[in-house]
PDB file with SEQRES, HELIX, SHEET and CRYST1 records, atoms N, CA, C and O in Angstrom:
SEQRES   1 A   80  UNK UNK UNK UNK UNK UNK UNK UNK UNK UNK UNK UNK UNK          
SEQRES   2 A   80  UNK UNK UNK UNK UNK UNK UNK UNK UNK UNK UNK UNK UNK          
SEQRES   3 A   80  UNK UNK UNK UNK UNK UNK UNK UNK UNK UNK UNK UNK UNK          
SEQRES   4 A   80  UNK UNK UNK UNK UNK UNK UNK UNK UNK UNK UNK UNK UNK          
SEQRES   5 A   80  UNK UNK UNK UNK UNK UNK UNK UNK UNK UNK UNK UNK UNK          
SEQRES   6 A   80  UNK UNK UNK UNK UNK UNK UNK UNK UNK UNK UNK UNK UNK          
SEQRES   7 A   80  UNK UNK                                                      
HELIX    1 AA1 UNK A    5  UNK A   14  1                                  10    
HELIX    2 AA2 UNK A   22  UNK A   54  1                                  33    
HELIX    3 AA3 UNK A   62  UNK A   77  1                                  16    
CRYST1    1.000    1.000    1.000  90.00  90.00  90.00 P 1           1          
ATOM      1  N   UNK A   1      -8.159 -85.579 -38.384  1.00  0.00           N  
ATOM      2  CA  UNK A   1      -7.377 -84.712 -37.562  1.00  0.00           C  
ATOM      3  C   UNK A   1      -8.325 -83.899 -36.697  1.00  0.00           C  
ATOM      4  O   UNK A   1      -9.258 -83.284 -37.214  1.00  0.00           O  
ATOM      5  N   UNK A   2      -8.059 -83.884 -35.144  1.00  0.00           N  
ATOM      6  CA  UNK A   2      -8.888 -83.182 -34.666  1.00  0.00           C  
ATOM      7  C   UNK A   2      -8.221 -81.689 -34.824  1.00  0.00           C  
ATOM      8  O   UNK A   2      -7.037 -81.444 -35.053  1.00  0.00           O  
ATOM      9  N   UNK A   3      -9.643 -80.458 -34.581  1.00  0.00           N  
ATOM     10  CA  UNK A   3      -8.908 -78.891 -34.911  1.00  0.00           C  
ATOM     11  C   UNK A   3      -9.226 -78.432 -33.375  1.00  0.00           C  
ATOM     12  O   UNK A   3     -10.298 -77.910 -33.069  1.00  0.00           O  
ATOM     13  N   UNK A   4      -8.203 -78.680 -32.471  1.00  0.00           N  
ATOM     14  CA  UNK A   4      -8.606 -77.812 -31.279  1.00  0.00           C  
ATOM     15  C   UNK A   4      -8.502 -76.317 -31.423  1.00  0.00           C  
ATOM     16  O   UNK A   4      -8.124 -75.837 -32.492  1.00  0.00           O  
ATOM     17  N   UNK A   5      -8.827 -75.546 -30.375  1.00  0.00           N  
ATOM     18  CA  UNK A   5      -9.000 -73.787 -30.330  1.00  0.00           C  
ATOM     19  C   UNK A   5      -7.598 -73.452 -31.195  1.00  0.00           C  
ATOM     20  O   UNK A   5      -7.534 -72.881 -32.284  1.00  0.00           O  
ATOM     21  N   UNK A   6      -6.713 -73.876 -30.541  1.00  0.00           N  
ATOM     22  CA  UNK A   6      -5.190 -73.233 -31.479  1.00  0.00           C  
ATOM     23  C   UNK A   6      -5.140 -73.280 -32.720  1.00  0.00           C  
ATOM     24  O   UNK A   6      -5.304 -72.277 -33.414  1.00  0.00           O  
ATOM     25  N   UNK A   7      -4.879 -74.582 -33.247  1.00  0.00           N  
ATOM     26  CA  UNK A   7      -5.296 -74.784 -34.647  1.00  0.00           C  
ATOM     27  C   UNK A   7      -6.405 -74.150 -35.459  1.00  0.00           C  
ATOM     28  O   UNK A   7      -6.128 -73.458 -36.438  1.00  0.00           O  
ATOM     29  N   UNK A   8      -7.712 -74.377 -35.063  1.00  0.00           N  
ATOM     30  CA  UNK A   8      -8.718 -73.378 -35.289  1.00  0.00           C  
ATOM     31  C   UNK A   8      -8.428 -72.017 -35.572  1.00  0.00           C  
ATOM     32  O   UNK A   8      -8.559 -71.441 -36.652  1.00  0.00           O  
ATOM     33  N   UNK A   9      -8.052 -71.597 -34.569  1.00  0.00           N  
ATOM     34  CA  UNK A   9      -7.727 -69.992 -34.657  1.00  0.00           C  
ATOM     35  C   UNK A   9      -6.229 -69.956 -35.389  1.00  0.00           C  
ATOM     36  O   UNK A   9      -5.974 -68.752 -35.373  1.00  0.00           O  
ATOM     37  N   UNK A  10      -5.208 -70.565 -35.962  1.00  0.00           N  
ATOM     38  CA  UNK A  10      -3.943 -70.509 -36.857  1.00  0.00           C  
ATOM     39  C   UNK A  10      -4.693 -70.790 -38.344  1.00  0.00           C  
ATOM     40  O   UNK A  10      -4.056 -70.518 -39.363  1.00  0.00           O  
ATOM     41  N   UNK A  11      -5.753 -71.216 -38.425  1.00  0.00           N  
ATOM     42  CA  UNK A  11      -6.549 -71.669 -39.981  1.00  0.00           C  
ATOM     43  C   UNK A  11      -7.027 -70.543 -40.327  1.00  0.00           C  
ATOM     44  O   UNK A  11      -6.656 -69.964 -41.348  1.00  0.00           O  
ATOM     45  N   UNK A  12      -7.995 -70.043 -39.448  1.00  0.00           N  
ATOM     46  CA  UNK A  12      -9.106 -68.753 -39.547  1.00  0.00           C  
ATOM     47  C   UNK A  12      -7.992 -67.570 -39.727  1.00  0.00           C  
ATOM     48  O   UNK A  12      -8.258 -66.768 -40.622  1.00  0.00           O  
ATOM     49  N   UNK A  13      -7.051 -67.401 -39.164  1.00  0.00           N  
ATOM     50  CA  UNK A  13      -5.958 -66.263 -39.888  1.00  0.00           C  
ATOM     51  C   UNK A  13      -5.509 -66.112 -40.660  1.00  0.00           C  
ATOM     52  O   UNK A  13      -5.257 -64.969 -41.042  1.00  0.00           O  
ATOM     53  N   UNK A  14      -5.034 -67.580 -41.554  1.00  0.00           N  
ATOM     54  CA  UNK A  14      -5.261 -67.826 -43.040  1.00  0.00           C  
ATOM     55  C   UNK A  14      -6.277 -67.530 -44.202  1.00  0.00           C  
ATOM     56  O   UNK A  14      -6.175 -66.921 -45.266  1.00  0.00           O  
ATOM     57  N   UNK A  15      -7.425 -68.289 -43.497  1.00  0.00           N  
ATOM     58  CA  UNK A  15      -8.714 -68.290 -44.535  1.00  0.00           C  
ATOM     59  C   UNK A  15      -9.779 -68.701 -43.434  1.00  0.00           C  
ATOM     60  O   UNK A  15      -9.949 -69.751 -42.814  1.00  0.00           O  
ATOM     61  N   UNK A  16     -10.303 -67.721 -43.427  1.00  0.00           N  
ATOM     62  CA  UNK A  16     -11.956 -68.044 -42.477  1.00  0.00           C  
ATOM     63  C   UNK A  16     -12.760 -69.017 -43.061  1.00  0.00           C  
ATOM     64  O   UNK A  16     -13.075 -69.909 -42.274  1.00  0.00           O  
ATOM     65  N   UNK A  17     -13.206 -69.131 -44.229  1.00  0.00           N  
ATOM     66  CA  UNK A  17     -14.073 -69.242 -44.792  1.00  0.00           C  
ATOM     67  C   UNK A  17     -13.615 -70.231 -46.161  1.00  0.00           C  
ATOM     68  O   UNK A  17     -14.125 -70.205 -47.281  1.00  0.00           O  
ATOM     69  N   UNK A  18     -12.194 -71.321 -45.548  1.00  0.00           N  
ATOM     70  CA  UNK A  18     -11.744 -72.313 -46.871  1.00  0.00           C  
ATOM     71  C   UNK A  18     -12.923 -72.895 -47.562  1.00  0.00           C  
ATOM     72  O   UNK A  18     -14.094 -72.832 -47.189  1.00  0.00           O  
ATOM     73  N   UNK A  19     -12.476 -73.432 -48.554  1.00  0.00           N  
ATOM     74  CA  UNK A  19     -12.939 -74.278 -49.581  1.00  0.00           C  
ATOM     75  C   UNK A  19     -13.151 -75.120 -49.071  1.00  0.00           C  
ATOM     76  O   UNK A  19     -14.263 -75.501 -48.705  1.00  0.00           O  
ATOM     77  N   UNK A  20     -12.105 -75.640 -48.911  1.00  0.00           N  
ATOM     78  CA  UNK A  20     -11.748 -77.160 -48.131  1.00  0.00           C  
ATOM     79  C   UNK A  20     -11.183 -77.009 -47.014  1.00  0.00           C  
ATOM     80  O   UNK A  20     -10.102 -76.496 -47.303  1.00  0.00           O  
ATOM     81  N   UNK A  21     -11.240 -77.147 -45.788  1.00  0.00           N  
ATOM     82  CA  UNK A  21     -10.157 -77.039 -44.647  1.00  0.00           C  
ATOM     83  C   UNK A  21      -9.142 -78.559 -44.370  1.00  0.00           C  
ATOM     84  O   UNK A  21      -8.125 -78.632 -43.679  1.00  0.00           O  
ATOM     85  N   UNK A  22      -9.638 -79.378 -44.952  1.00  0.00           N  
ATOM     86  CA  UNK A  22      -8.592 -80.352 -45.396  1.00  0.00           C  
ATOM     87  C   UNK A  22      -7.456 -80.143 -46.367  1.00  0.00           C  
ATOM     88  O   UNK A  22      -6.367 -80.714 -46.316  1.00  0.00           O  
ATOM     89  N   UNK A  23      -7.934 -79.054 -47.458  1.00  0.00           N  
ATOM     90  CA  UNK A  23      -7.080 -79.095 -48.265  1.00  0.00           C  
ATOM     91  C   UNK A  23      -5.806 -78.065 -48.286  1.00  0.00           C  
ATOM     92  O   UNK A  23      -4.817 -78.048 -49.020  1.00  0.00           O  
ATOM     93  N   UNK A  24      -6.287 -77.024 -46.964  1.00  0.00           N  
ATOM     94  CA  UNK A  24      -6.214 -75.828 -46.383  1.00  0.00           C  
ATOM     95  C   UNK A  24      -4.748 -76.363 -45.392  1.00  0.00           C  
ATOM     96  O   UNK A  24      -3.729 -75.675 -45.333  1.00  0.00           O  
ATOM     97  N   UNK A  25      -4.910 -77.709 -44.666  1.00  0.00           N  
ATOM     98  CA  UNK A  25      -4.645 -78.035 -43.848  1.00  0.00           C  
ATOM     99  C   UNK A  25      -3.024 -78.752 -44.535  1.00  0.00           C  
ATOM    100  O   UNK A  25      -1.868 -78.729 -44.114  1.00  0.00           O  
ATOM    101  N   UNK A  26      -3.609 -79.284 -45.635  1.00  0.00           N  
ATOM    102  CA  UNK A  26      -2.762 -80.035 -46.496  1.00  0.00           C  
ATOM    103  C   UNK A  26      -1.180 -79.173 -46.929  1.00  0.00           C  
ATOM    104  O   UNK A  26       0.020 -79.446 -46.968  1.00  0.00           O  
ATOM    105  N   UNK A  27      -2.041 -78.052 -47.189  1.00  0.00           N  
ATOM    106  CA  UNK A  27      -0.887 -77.078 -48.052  1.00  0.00           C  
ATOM    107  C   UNK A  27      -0.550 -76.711 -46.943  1.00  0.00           C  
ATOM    108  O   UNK A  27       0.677 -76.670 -47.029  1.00  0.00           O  
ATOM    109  N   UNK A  28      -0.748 -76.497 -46.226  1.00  0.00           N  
ATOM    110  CA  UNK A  28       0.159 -75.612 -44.828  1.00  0.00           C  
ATOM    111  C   UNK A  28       0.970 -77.246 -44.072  1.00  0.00           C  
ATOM    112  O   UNK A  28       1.986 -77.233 -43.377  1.00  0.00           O  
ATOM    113  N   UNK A  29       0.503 -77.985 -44.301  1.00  0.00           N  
ATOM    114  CA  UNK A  29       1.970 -78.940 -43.806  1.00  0.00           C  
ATOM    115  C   UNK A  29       2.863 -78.823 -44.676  1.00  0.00           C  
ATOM    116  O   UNK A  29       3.988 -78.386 -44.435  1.00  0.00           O  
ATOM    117  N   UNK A  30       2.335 -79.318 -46.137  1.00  0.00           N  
ATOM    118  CA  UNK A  30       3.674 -79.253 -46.717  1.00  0.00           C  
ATOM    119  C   UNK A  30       4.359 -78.036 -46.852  1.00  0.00           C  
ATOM    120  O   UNK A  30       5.546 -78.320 -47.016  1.00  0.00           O  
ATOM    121  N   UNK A  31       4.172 -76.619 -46.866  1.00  0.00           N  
ATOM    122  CA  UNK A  31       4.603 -75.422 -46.630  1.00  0.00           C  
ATOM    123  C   UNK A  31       5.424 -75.548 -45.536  1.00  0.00           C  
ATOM    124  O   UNK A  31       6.523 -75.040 -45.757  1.00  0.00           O  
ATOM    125  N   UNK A  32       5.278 -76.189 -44.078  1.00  0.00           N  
ATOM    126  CA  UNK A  32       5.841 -76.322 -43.251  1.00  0.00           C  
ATOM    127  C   UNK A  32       6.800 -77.292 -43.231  1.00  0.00           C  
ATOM    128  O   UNK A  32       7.588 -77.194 -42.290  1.00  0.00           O  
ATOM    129  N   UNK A  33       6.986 -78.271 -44.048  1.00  0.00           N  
ATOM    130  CA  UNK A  33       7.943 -79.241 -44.419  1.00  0.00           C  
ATOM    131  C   UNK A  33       8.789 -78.685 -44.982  1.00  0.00           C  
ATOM    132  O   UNK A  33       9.960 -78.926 -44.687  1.00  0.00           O  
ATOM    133  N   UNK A  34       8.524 -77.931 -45.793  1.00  0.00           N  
ATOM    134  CA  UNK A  34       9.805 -77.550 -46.853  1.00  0.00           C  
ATOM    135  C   UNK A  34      10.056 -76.076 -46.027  1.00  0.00           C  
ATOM    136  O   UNK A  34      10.585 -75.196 -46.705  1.00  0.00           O  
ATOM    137  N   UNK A  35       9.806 -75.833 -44.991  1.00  0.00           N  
ATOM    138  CA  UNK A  35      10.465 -74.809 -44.362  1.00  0.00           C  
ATOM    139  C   UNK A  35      11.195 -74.988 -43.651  1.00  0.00           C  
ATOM    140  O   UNK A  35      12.212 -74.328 -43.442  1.00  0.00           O  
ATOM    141  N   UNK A  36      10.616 -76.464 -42.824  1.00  0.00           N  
ATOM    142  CA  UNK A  36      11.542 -77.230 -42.096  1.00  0.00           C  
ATOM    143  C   UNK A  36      12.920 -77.843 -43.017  1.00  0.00           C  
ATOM    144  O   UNK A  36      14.027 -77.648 -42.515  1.00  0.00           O  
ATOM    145  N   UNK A  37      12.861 -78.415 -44.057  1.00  0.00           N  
ATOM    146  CA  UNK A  37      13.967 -79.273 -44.766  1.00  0.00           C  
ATOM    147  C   UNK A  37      15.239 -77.390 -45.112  1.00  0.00           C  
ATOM    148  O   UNK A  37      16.445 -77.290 -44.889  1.00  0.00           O  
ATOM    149  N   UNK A  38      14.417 -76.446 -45.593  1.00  0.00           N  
ATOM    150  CA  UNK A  38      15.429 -75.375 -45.793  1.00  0.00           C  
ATOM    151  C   UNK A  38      15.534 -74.917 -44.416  1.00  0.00           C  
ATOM    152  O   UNK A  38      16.260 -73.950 -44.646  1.00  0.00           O  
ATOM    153  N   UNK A  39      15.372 -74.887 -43.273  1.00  0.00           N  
ATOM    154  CA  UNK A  39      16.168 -74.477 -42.222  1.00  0.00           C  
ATOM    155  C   UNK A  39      17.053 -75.442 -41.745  1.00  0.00           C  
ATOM    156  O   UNK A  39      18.162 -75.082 -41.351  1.00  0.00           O  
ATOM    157  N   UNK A  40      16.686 -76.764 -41.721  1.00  0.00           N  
ATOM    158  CA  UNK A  40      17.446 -77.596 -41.935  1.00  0.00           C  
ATOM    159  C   UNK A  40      19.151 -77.353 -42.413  1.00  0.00           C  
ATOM    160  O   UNK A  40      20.214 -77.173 -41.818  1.00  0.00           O  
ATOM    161  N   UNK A  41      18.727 -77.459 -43.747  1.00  0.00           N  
ATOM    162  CA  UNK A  41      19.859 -77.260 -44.166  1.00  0.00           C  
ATOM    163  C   UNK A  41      20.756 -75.797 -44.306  1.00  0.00           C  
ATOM    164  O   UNK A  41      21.963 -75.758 -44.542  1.00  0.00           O  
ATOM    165  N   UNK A  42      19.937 -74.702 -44.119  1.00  0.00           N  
ATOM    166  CA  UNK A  42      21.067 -73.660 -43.349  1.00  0.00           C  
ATOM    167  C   UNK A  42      21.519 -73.688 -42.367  1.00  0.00           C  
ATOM    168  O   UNK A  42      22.419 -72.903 -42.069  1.00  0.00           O  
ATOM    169  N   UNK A  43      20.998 -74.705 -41.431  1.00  0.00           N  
ATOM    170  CA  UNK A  43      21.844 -74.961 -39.771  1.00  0.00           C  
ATOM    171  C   UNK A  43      22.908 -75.985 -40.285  1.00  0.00           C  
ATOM    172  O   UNK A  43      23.890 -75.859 -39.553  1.00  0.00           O  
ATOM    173  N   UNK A  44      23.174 -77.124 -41.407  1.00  0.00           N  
ATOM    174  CA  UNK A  44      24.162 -77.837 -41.613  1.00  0.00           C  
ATOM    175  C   UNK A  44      24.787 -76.919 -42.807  1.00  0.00           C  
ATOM    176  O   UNK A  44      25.787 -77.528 -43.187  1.00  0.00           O  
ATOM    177  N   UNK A  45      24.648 -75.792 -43.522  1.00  0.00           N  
ATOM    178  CA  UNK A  45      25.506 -74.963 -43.686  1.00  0.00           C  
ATOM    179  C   UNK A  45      26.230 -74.074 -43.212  1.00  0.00           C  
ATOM    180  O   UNK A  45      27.201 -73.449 -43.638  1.00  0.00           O  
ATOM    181  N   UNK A  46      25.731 -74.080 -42.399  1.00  0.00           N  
ATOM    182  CA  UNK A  46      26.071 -72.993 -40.615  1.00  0.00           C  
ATOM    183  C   UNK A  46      26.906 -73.527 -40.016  1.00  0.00           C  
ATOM    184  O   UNK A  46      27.743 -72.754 -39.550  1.00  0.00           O  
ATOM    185  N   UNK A  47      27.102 -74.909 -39.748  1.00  0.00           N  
ATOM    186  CA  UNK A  47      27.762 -76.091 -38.920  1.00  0.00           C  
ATOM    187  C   UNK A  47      29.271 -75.643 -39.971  1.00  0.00           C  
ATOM    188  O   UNK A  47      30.306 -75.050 -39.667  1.00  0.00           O  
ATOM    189  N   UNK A  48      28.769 -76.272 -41.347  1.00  0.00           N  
ATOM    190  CA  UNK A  48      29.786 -76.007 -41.943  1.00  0.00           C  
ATOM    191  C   UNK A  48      30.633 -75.812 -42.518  1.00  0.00           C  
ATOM    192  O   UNK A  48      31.447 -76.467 -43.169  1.00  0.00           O  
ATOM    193  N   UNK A  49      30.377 -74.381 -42.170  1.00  0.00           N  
ATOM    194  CA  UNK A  49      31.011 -73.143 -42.984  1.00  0.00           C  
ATOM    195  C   UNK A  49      31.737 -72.856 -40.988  1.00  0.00           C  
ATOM    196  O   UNK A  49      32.826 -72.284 -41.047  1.00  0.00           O  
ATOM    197  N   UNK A  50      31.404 -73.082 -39.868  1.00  0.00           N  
ATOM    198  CA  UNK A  50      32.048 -72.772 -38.743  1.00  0.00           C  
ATOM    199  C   UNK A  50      32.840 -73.681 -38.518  1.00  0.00           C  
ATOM    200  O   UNK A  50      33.789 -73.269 -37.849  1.00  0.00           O  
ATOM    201  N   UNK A  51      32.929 -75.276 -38.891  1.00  0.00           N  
ATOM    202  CA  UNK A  51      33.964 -76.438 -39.314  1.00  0.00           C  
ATOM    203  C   UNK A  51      34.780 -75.798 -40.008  1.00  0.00           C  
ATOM    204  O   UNK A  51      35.928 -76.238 -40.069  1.00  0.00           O  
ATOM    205  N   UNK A  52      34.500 -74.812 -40.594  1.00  0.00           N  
ATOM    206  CA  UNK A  52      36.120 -74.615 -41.729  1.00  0.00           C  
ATOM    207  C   UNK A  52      36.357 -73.597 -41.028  1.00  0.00           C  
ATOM    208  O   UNK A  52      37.563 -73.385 -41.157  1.00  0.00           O  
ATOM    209  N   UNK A  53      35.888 -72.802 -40.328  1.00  0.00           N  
ATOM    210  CA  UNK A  53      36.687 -71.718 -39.820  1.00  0.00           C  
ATOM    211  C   UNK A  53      37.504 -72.404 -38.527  1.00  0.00           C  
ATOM    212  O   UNK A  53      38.648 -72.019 -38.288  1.00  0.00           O  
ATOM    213  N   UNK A  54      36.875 -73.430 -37.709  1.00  0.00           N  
ATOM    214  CA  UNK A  54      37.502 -73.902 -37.016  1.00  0.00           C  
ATOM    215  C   UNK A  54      38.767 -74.592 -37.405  1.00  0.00           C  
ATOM    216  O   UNK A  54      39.733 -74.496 -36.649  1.00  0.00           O  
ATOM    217  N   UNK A  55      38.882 -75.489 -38.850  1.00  0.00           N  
ATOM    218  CA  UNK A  55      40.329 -76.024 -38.901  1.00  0.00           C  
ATOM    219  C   UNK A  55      40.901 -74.833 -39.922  1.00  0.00           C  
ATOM    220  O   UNK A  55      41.563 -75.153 -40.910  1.00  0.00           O  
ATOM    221  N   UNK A  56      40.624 -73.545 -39.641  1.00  0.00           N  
ATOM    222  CA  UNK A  56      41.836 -72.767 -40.502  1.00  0.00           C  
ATOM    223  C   UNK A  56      41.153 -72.973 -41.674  1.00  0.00           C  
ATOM    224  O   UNK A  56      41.882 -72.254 -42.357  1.00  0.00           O  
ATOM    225  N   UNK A  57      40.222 -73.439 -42.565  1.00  0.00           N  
ATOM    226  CA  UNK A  57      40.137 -73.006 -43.887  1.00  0.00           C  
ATOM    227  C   UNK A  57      39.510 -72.208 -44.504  1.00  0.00           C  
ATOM    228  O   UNK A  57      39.472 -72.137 -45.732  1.00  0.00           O  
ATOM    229  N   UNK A  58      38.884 -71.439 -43.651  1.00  0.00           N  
ATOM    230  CA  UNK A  58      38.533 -70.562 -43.902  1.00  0.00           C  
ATOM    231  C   UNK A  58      39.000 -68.767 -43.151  1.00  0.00           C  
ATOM    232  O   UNK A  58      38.434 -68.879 -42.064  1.00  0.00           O  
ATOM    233  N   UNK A  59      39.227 -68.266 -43.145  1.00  0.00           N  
ATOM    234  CA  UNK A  59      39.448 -66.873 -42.442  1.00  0.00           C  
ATOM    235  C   UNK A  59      38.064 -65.937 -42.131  1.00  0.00           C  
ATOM    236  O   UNK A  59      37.173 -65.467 -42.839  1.00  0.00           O  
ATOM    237  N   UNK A  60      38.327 -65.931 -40.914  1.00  0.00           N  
ATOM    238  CA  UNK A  60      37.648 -65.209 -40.408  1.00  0.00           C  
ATOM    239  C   UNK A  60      38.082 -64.185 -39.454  1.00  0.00           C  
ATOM    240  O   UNK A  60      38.858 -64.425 -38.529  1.00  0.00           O  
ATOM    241  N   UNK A  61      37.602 -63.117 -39.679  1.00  0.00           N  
ATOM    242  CA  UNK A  61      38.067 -61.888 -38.723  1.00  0.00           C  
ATOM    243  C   UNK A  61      36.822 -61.216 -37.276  1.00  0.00           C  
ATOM    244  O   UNK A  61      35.891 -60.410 -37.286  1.00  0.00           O  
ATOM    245  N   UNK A  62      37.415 -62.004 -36.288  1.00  0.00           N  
ATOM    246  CA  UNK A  62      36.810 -62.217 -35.228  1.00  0.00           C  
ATOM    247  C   UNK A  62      36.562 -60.803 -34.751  1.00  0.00           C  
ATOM    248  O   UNK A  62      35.506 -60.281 -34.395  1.00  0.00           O  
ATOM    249  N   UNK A  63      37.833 -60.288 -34.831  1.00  0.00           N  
ATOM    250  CA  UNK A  63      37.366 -58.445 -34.030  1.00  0.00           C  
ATOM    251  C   UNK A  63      36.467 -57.386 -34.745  1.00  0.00           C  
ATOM    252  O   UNK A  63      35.827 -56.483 -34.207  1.00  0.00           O  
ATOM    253  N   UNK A  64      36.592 -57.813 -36.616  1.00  0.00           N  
ATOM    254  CA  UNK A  64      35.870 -57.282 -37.053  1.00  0.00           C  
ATOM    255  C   UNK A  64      34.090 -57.738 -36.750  1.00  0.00           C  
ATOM    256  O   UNK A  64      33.174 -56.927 -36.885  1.00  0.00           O  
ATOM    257  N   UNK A  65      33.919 -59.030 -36.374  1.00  0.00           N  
ATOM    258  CA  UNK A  65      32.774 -59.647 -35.999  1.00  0.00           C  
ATOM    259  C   UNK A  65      32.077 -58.806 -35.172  1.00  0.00           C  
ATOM    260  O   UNK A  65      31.041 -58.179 -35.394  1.00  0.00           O  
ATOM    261  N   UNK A  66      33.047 -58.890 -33.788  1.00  0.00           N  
ATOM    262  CA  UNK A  66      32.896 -58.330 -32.680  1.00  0.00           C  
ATOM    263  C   UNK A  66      32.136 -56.931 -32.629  1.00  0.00           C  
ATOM    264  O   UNK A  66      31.075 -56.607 -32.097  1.00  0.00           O  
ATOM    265  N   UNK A  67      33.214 -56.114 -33.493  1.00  0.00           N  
ATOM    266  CA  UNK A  67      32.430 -54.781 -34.187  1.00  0.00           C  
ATOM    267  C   UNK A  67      31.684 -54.573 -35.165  1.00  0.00           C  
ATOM    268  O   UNK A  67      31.630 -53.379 -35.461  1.00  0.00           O  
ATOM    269  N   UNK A  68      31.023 -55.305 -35.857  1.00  0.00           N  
ATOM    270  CA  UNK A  68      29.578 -55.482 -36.186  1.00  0.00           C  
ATOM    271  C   UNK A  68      28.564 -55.781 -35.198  1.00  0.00           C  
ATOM    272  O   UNK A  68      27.421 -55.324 -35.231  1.00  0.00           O  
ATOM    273  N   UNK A  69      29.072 -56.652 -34.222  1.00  0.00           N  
ATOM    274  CA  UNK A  69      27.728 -57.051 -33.490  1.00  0.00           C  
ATOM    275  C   UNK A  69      27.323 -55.801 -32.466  1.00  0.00           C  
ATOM    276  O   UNK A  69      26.237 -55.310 -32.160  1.00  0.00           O  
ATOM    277  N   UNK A  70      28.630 -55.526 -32.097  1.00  0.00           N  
ATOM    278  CA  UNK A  70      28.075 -54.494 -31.122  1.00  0.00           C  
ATOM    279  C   UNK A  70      27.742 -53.139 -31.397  1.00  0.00           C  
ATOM    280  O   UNK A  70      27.250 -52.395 -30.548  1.00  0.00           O  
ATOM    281  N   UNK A  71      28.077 -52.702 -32.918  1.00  0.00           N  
ATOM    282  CA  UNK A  71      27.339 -51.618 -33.754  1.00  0.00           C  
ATOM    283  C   UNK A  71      25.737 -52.067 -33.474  1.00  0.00           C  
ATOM    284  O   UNK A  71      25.023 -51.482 -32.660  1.00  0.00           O  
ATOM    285  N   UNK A  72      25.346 -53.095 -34.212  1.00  0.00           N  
ATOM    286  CA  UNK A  72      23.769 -53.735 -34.140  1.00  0.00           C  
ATOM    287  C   UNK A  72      23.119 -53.973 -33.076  1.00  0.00           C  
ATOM    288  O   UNK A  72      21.890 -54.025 -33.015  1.00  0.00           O  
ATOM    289  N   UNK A  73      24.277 -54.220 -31.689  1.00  0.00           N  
ATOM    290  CA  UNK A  73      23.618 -54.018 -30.465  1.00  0.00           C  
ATOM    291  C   UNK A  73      23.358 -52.398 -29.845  1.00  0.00           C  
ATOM    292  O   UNK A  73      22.532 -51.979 -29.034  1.00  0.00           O  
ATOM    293  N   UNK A  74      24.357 -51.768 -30.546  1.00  0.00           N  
ATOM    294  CA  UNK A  74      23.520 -50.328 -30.563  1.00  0.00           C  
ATOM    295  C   UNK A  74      22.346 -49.550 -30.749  1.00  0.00           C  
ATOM    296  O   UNK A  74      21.684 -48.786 -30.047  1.00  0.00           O  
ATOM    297  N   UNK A  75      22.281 -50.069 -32.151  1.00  0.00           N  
ATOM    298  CA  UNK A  75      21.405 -49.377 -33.413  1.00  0.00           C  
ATOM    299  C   UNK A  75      20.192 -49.734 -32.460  1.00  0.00           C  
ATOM    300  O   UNK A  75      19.247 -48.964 -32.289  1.00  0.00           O  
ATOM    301  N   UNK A  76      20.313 -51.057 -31.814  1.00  0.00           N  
ATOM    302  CA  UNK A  76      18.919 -52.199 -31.747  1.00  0.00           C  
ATOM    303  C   UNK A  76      18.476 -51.148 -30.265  1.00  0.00           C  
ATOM    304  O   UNK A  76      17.409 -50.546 -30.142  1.00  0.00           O  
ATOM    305  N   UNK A  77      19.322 -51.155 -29.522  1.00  0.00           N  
ATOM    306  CA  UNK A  77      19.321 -50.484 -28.094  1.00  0.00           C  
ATOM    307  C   UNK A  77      18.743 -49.097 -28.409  1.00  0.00           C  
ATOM    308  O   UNK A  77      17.817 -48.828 -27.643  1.00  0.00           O  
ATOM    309  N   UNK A  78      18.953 -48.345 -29.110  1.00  0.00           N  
ATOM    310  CA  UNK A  78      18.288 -47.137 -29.872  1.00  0.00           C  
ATOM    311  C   UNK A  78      16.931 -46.989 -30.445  1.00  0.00           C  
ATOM    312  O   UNK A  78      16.328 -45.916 -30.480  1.00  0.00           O  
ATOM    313  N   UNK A  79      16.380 -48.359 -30.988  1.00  0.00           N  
ATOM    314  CA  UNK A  79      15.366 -48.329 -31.771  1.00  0.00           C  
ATOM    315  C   UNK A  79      15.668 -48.143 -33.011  1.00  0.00           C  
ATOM    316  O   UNK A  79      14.735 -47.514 -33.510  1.00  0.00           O  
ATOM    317  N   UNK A  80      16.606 -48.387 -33.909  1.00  0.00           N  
ATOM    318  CA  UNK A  80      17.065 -48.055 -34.968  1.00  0.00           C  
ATOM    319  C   UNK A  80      16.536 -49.238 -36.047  1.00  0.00           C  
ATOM    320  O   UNK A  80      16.849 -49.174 -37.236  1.00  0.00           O  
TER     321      UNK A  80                                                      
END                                                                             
């Protein structure tokens, strides 16, 4: 694997000074795999759990939504 400047400098923020930078390299894919497979699957729990709200089986209260988000677009607009 070549380590251009980016990579280089995403390793050295980890560990300057690995053991192994192969092995360094190793654990941070698979770390990144299984971060990928669990976001994964909260976007097809996301899908659906909004499939059931779409055919009615689930309830959802849209205005109350509404007024959560725009409380948090407050707080956020504030610095809160």
């Amino acid at each position: 694997m070549t380590v251009d400047a980016e990579l280089g400098e995403a390793l050295s923020s980890i560990d300057p000074q690995p053991v192994s930078r192969s092995r360094l390299i190793r654990d941070l894919a698979l770390r990144g795999a299984q971060a990928s497979r669990e976001e994964r699957a909260r976007r097809e729990e996301a899908k659906e759990f909004l499939l059931k709200v779409a055919r009615g089986e689930v309830s959802y209260d849209f205005d109350a939504a509404r007024e959560i988000h725009a409380e948090r677009e407050r707080s956020v607009g504030q610095g809160a």
